[in-house]
C-alpha positions as CSV (number, residue, x, y, z in Angstrom):
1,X,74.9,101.6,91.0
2,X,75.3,101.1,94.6
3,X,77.7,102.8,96.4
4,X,80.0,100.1,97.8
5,X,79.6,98.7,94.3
6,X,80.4,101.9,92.7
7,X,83.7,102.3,95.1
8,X,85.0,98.3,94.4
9,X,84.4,99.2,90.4
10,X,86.8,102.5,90.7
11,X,88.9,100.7,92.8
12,X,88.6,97.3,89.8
13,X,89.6,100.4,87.2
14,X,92.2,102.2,89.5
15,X,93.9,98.9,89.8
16,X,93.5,98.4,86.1
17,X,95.3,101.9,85.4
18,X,98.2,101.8,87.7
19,X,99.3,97.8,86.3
20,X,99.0,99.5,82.8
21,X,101.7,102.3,84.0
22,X,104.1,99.0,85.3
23,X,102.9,99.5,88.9
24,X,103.1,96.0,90.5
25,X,99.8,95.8,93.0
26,X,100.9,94.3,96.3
27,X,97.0,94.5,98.0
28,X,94.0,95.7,98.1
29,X,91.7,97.3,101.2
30,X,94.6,96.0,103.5
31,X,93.2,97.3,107.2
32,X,95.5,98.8,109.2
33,X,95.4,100.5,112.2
34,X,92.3,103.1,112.1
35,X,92.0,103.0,108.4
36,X,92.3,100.9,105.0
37,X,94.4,101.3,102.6
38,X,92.5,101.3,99.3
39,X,95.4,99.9,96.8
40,X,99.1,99.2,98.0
41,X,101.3,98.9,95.0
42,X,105.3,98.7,94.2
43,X,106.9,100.9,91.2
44,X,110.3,101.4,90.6
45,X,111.0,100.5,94.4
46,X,109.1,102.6,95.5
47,X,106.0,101.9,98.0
48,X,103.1,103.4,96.5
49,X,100.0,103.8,98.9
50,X,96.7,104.4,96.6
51,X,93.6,106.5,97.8
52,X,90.9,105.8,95.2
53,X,87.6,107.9,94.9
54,X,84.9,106.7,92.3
55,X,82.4,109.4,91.4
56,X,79.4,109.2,89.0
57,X,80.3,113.1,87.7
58,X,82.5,114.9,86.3
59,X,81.2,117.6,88.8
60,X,82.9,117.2,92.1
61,X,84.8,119.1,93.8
62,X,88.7,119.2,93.4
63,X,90.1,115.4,93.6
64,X,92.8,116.7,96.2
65,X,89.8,118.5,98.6
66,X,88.2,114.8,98.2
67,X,90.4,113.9,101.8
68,X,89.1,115.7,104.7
69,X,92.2,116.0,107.7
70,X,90.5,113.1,109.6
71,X,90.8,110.8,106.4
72,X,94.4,112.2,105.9
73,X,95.6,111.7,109.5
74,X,94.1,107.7,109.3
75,X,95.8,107.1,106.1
76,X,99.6,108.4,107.1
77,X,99.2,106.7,110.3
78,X,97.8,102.9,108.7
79,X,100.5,103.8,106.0
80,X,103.3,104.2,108.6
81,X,101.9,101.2,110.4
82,X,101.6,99.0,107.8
83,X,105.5,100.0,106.7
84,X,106.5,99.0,110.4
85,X,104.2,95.8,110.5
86,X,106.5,95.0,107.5
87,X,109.4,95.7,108.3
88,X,109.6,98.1,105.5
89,X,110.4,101.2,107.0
90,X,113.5,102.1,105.2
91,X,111.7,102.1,102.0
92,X,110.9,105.0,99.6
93,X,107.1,105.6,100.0
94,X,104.4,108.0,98.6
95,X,100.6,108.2,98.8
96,X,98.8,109.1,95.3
97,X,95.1,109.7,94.8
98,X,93.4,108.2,91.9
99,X,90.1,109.6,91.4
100,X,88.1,107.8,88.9
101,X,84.7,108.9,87.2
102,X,81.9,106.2,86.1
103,X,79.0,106.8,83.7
104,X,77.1,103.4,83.0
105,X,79.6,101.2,84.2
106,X,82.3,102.7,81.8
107,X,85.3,104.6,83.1
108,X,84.4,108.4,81.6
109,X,88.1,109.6,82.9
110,X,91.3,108.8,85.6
111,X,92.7,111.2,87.4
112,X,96.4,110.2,88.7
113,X,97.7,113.2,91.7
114,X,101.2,111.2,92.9
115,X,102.5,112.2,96.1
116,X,99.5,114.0,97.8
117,X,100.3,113.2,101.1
């Protein structure tokens, strides 16, 4: 599977996961200042920025080492922005990571970390 292929699948799944938990999905790979924001969703009023990685095996390193401090810095900042742009920035948020692994176009596992960031 392609990569961007592979990365829009996890995302499909992540998306998939997170309505099944009662999360509301407000947009997806919203750009925003130097970044995108994979998956923005809404759960018990509560602004929920999603960071999805897709992976073909169960072998890669920890899902929270998956964000290098460039990656982490562009995702607080296009979070923050895209608050302000939104005039949401009184509002409870969080950033979770969903890491998602993929073995022949089935989901193998999900891996939900809330509040990583």
């Amino acid at each position: 599977m392609h990569r961007n292929k592979l990365g829009l699948s996890g995302e499909d799944f992540a998306v998939k996961y997170l309505s099944n938990k009662g999360y509301k999905i407000i947009g997806r790979n919203i750009q925003v200042g130097r970044g995108e924001i994979d998956i923005i969703a809404k759960h018990s009023e509560v602004i929920i920025f999603v960071e999805v990685k897709t992976r073909k095996s169960e072998d890669f390193e920890e899902l929270s080492d998956t964000i290098g401090v460039d990656k982490e810095e562009a995702l607080i900042e296009s979070c923050e922005k895209y608050l302000c742009q939104n005039k949401l920035d009184t509002v409870d948020y969080r950033i979770d990571l969903v890491g998602v692994i993929i073995r022949n176009s089935n989901v193998v596992k999900i891996i939900h970390l809330e509040g990583i960031l």
